[in-house]
C-alpha positions as CSV (number, residue, x, y, z in Angstrom):
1,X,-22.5,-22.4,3.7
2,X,-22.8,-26.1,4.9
3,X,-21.2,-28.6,3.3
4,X,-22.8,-30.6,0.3
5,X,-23.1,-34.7,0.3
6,X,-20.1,-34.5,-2.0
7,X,-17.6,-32.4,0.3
8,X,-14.9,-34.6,2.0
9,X,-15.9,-33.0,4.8
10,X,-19.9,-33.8,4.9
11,X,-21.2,-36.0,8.0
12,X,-24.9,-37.0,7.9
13,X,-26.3,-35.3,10.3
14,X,-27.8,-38.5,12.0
15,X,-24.3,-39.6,12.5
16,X,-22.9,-35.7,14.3
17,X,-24.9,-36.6,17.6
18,X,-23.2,-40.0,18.4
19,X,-19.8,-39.1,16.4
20,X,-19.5,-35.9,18.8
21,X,-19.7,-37.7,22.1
22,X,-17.8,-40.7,20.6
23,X,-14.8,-37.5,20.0
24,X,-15.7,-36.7,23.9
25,X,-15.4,-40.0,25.2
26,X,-12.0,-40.3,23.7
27,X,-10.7,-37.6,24.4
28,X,-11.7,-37.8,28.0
29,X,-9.8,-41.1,28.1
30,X,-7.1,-40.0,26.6
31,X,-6.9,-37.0,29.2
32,X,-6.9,-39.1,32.1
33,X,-4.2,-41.5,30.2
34,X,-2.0,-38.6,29.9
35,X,-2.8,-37.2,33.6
36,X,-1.8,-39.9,35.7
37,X,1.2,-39.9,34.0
38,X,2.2,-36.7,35.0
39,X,0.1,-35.3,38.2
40,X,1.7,-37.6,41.2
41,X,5.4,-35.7,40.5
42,X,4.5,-32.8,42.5
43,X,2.8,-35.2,45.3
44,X,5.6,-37.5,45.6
45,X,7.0,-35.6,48.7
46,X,3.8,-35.6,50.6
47,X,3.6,-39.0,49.9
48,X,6.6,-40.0,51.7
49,X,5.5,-38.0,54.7
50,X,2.2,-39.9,54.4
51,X,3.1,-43.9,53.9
52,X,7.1,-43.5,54.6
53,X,9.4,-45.3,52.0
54,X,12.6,-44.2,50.7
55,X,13.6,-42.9,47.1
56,X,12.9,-46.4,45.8
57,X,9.1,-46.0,46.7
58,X,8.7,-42.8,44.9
59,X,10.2,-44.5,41.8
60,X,7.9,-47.3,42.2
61,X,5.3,-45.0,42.2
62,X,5.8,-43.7,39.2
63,X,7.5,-46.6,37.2
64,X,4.4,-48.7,38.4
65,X,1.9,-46.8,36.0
66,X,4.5,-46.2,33.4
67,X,6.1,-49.8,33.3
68,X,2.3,-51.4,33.0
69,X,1.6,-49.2,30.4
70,X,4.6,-49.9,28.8
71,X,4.7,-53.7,28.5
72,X,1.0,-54.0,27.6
73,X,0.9,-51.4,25.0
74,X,2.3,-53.1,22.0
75,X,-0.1,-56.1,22.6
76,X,-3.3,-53.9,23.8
77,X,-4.2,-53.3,20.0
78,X,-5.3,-56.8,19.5
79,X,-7.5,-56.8,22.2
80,X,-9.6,-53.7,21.3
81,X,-10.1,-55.8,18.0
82,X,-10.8,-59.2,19.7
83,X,-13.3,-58.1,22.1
84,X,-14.7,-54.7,19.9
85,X,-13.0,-51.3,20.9
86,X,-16.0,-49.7,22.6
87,X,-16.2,-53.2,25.2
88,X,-12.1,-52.7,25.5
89,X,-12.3,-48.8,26.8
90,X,-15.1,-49.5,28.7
91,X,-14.2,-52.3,30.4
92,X,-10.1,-50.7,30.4
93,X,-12.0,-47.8,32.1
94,X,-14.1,-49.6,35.1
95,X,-10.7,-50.7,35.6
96,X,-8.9,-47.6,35.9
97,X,-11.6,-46.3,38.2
98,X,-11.9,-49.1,40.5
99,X,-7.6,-49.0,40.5
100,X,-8.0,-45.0,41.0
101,X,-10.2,-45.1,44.0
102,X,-7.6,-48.1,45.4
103,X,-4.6,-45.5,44.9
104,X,-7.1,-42.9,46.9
105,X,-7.7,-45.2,49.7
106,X,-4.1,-47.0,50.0
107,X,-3.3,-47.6,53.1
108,X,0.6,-48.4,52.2
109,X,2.8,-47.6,50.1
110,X,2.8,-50.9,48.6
111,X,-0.8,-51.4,47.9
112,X,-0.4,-47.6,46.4
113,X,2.1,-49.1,43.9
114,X,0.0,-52.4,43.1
115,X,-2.5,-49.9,42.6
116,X,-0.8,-48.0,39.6
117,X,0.0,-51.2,38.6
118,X,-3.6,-52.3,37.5
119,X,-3.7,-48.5,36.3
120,X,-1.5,-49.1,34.0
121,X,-3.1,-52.0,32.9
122,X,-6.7,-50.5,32.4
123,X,-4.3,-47.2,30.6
124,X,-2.9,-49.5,27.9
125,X,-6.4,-51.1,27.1
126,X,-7.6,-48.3,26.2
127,X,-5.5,-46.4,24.8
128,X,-5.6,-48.1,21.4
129,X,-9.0,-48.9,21.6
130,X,-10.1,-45.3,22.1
131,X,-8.8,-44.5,18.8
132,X,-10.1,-47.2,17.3
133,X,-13.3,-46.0,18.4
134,X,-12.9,-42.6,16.6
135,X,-11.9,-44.7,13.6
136,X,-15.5,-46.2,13.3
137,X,-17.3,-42.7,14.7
138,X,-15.3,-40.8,11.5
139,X,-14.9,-43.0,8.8
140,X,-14.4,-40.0,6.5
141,X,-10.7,-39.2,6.5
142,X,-10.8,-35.2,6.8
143,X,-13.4,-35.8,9.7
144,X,-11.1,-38.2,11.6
145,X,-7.9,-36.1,10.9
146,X,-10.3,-33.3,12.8
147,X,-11.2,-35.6,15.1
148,X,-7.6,-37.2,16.2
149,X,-6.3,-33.3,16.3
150,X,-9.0,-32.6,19.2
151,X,-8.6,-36.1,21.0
152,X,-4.8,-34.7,21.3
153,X,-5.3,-31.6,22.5
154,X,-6.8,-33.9,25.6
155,X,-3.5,-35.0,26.2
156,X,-1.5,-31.6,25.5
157,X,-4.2,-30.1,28.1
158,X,-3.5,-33.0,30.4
159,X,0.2,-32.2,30.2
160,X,0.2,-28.5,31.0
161,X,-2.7,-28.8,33.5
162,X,-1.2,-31.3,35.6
163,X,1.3,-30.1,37.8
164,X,-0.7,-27.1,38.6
165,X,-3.7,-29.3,39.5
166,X,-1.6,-32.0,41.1
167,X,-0.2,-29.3,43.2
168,X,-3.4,-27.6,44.0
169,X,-4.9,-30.6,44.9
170,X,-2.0,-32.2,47.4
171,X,-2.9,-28.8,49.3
172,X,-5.5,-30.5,51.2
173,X,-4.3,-33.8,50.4
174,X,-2.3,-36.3,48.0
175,X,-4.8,-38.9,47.4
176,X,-7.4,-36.1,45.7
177,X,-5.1,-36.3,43.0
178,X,-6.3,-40.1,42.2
179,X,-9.9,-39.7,43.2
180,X,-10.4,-36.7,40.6
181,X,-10.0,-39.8,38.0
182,X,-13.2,-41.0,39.3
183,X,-16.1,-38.3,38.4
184,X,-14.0,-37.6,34.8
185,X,-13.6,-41.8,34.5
186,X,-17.8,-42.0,35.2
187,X,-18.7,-39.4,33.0
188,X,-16.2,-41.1,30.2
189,X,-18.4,-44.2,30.8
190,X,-21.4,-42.6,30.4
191,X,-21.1,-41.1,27.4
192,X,-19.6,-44.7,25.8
193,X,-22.3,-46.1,26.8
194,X,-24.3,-43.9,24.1
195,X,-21.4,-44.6,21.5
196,X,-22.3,-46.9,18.6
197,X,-21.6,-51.2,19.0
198,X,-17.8,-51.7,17.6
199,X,-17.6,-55.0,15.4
200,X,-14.8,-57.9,16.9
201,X,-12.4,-60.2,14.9
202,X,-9.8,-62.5,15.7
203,X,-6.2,-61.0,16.0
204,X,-3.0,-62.7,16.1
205,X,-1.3,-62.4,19.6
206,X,2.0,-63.2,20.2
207,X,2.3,-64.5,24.0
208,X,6.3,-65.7,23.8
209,X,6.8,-61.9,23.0
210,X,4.5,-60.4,25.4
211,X,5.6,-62.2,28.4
212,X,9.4,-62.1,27.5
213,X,8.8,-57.9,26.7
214,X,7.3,-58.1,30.6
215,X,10.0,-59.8,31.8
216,X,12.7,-57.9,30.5
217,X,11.3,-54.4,31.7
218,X,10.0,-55.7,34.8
219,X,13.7,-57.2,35.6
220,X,15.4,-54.4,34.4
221,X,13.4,-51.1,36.2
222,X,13.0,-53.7,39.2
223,X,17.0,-54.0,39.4
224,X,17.8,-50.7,38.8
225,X,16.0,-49.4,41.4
226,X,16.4,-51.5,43.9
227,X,20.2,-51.3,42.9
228,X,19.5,-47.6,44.7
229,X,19.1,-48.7,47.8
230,X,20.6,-52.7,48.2
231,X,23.4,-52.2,46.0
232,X,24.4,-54.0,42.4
233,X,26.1,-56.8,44.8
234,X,22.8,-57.3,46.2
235,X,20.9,-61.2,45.1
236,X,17.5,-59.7,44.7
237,X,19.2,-57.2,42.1
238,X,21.3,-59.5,40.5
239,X,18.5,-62.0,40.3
240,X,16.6,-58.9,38.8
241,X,19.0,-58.2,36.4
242,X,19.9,-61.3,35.4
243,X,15.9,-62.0,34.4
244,X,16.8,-59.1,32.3
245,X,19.2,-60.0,30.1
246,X,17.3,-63.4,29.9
247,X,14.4,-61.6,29.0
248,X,15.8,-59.4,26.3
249,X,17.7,-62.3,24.6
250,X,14.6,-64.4,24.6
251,X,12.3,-61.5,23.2
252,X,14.9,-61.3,20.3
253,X,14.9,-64.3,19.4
254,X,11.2,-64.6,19.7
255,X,10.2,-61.7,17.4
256,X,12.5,-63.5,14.4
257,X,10.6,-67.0,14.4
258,X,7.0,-66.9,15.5
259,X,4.2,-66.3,12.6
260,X,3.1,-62.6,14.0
261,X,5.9,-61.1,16.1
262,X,5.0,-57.7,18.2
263,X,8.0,-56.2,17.0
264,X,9.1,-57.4,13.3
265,X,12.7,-57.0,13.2
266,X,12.6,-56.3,9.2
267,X,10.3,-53.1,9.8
268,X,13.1,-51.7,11.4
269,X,16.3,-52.2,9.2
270,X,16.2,-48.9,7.3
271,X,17.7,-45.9,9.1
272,X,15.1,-44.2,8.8
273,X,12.6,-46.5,10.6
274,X,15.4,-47.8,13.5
275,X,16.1,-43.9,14.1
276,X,13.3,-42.6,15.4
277,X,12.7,-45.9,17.6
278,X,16.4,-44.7,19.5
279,X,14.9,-41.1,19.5
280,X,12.0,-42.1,20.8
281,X,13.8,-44.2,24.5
282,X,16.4,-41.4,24.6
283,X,14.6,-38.3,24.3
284,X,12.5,-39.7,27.0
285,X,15.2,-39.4,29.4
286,X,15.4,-36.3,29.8
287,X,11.7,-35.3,29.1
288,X,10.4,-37.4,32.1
289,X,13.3,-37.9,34.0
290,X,13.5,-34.3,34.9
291,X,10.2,-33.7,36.6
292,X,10.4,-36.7,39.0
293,X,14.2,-34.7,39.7
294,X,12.9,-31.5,40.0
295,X,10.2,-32.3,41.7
296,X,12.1,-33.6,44.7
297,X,14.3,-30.7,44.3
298,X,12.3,-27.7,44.8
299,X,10.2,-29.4,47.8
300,X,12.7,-30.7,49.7
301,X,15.9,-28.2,49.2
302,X,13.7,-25.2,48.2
303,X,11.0,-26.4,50.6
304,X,7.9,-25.0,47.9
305,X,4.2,-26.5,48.4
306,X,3.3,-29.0,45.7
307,X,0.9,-25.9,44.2
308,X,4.6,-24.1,44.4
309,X,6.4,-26.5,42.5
310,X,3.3,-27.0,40.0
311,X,3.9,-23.0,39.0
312,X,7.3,-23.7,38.5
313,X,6.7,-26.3,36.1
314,X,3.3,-24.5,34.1
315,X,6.1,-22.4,31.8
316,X,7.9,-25.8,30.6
317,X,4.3,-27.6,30.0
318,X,2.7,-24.6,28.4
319,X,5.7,-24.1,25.6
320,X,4.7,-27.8,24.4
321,X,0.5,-26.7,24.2
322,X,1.5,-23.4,22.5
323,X,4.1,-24.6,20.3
324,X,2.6,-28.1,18.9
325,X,0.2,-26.1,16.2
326,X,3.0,-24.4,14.8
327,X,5.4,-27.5,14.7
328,X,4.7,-28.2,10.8
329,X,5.2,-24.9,10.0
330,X,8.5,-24.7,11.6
331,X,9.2,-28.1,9.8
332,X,8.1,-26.7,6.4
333,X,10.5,-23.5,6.7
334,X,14.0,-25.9,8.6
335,X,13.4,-29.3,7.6
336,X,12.7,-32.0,9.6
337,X,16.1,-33.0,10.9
338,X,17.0,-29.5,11.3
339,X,14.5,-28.7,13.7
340,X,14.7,-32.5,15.7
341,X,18.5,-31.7,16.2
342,X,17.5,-28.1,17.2
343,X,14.9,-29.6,19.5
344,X,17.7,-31.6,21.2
345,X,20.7,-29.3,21.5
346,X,18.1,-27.1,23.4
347,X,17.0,-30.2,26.1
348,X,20.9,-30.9,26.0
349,X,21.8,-27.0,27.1
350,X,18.7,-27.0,29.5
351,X,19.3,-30.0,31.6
352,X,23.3,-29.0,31.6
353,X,22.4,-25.5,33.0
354,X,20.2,-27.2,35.6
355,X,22.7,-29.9,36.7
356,X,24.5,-26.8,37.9
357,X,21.6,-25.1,40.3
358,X,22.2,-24.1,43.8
359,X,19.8,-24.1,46.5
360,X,19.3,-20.4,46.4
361,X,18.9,-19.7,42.4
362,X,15.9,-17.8,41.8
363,X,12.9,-19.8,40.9
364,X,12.3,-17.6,37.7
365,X,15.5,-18.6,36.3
366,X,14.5,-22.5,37.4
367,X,11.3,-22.2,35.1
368,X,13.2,-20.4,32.3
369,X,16.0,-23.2,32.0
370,X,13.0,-25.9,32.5
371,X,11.6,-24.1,29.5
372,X,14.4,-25.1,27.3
373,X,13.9,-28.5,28.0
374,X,10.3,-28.1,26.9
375,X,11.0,-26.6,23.7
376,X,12.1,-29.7,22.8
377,X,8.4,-31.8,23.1
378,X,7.3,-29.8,19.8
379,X,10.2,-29.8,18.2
380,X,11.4,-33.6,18.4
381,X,8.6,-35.6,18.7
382,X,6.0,-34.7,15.7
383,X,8.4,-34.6,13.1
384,X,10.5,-37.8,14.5
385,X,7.1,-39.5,14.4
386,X,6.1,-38.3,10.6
387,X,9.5,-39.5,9.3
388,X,9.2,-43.1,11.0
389,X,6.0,-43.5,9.6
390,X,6.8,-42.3,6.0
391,X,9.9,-45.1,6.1
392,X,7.6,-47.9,6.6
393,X,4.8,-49.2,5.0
394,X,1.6,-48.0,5.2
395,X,-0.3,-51.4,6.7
396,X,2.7,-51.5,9.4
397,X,2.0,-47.9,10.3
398,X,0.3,-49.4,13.7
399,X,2.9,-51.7,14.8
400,X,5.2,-48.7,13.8
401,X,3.7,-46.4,16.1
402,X,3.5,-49.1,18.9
403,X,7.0,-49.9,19.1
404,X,7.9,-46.2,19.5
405,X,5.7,-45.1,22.0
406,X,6.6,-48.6,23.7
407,X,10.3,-47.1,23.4
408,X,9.0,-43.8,24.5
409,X,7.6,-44.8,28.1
410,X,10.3,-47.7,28.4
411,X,13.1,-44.6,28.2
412,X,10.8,-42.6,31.0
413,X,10.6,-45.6,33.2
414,X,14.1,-46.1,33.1
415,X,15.0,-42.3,33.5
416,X,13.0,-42.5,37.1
417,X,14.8,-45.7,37.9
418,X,18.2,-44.6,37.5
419,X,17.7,-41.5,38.6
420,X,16.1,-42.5,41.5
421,X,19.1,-44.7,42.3
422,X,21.4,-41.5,41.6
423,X,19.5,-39.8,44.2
424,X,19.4,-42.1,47.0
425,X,23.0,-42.9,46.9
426,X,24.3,-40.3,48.9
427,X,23.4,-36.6,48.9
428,X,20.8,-34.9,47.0
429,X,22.5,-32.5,45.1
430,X,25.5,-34.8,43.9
431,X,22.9,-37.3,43.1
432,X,20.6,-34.5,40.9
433,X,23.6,-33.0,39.4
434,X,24.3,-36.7,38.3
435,X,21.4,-37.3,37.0
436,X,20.6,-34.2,34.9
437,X,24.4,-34.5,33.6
438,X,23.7,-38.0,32.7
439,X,20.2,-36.8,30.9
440,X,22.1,-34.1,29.0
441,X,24.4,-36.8,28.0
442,X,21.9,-38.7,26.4
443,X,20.8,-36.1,24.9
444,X,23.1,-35.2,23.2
445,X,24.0,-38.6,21.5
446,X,20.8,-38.4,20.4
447,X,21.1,-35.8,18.5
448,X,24.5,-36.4,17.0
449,X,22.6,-39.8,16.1
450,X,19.5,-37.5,14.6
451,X,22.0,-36.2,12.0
452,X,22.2,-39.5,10.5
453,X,18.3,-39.1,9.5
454,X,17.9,-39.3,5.6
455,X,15.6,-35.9,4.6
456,X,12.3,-37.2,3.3
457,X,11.1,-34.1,1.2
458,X,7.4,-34.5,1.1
459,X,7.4,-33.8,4.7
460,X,8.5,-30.3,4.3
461,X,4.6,-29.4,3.6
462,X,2.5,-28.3,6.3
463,X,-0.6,-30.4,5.4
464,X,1.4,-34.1,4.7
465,X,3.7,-33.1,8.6
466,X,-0.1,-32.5,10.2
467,X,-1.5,-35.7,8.5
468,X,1.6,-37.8,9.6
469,X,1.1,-36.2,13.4
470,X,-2.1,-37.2,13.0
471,X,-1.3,-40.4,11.4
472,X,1.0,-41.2,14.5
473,X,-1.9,-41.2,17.0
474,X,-4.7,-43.0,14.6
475,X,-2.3,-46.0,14.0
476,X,-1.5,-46.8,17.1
477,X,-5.0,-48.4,17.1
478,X,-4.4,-50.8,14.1
């Protein structure tokens, strides 16, 4: 039976139409978001061979998208709302087109990092405004909860997908994995195009925090990496690093006296709320630090193909697309901090057990430890996200959600530029088995800090975990 005009649930049906492709627009964008975050792992080798560089390229490479991303994220939101959401992720995806196509066509490795650079740029603009855009498309609250649950399922696909098609695509050649963004990017634009006019109003911006916040990441993955190959003596580092700490100090101090801070300090002074925010950097570590290790690993000691090394990783991507649904279930039956410390204590066993790999151990038994490391993306993350967003209140849910997925890609970043410095320091092996000990450290502080978490008992229901989960994703838009 279809649903009356008084069911939560009822659309007019003059709205469906442009609500539907509003849902496939955003999704679309959200998909190549997610992609270029995790497709150029498995190309990174035949990009050396391609444009030369060392280890510290590489990290460029991928810190450049993540780092962009990164530092314009927290801000982003008030752009989609001073220049109308459907403009933002229209004009954020020309961008990420024209910056795609430049990454296809680079003729050095430097112009393929000032590349990912602007993608970055046109990733962040979006990002926000493409939920905003479902905001207006489903005003009805059941709808939007619908619609936010397919828009992430672009992103889980995106996950799983893209080391299988970054591998099979670096078969013929590396730079098809950035020119795929192009026909998915036009077809995105098309359909916007048919989406309805988003209304604009003036937003507060805080500049003192943005640049500071760019400074201090910039100086930071900037040092460390270099660090990898000049050495912590070296001026360009300690110049670097030095910015840094100048940086962070002045970002501090910003966010406590301007009128509308990016990060307001207050929000975060209950354990609950500063938690999460720790989880958030830390887990990252490990979760995106390991594919940009084992990605060098099992092409250049196990000499596999990209396509190879993309099978390798499906088992580990897949868990998190299979596993997500069932993630408020699980939280219903253990608890919330019950299952984020499980979650943990499973990346911390995984990344130990792979720290101590050979160059002959069988590849099945590589994807099966990998696995244990991906059992920890459902586990940690949804209901780390519904308890940060039930500890603060409900009009600071978006600047919530923006400072933890700012923490999230800031802990990535990082991961790649120490790690990256780990590896180029001397042999591979010692420098992998470094790094994945170091990640399994982190780890596990992070979940001995997890067990500080305060229960929060209305999250032990299926439907309020799924609405917070949802919740996470629609706020970042605010």
């Amino acid at each position: 039976m279809p649903p009356s005009i008084s069911d939560p649930a009822y659309t007019p049906p003059s709205r469906l139409g442009r609500s539907t492709t509003t849902l496939v627009a955003a999704t679309l964008v959200f998909f190549v978001i997610t992609l270029d975050a995790v497709i150029v792992n498995v190309a990174l080798p035949r990009i050396r061979t391609d444009l030369g560089g060392g280890i510290a390229g590489l990290q460029w490479v991928v810190d450049g998208y993540t780092l962009m991303f990164a530092a314009l994220l927290l801000s982003s939101g008030s752009l989609a709302d001073r220049v109308g959401a459907k403009k933002a992720v229209a004009y954020g995806m020309v961008l990420f087109v024209v910056a795609s196509a430049g990454c296809c066509a680079a003729p050095t490795l430097g112009l393929l990092v000032a590349a990912r650079f602007v993608q970055g740029a046109a990733a962040a603009a979006m990002m926000p405004a493409s939920m905003a855009l479902l905001g207006h498309a489903f005003p009805n609250p059941v709808m939007r909860a619908r619609a936010v649950a397919v828009w992430a399922m672009g992103g889980a696909i995106a996950s799983s997908a893209g080391p299988v098609l970054g591998g099979l695509l670096s078969l013929a050649s590396w730079r098809l994995i950035f020119l795929v963004n192009v026909p998915v990017g036009a077809l995105a634009l098309l359909l916007i195009a048919r989406t309805a006019t988003t209304s604009r109003q003036r937003a507060p911006f805080d500049w003192i925090g943005q640049l500071t916040g760019v400074l201090a990441m910039g100086g930071l993955t900037f040092g460390v990496i270099e660090a990898g190959d000049r050495g912590f003596t070296s001026p360009p580092v300690l110049v670097a690093l030095g910015t840094a700490v100048v940086g962070i100090v002045a970002f501090l101090l910003s966010q406590t006296r301007v009128d509308h801070p990016m990060v307001p300090v207050a929000l975060f002074r209950a354990r609950n709320a500063a938690t999460p925010v720790v989880i958030g950097f830390t887990f990252m570590v490990g979760y995106y630090g390991l594919p940009f290790v084992m990605s060098l690993y099992l092409q250049q000691v196990r000499g596999l193909s990209p396509l190879g090394t993309g099978v390798v990783f499906l088992p580990m991507m897949l868990i998190g697309l299979v596993l997500t649904p069932f993630a408020p279930r699980i939280v219903q039956r253990l608890g919330g901090k019950t299952v984020i410390v499980t979650g943990l204590v499973s990346m911390v066993l995984g990344l130990a057990l792979l720290a101590f790999i050979g160059v002959t151990t069988p590849l099945p038994v590589l994807a099966a430890l990998m696995v244990l490391v991906g059992l920890a993306g459902p586990l940690v993350m949804p209901p780390t996200t519904a308890i940060l967003l039930d500890s603060v209140p409900a009009d600071r849910g978006g600047v919530a959600s923006g400072v933890f997925n700012t923490s999230r890609q800031v802990g990535g970043a990082l991961a790649v530029a120490v790690f990256g410095a780990l590896l180029g320091h001397g042999a591979f092996m010692p420098g992998m088995r470094a790094s994945l000990l170091l990640a399994a450290a982190v780890a596990l502080l992070t979940a001995a800090a997890a067990t500080v978490l305060r229960p929060v008992h209305h999250l032990e229901t299926d439907a309020s975990l799924a609405a917070h989960q949802g919740a996470d994703l629609a706020r970042t838009a605010a």
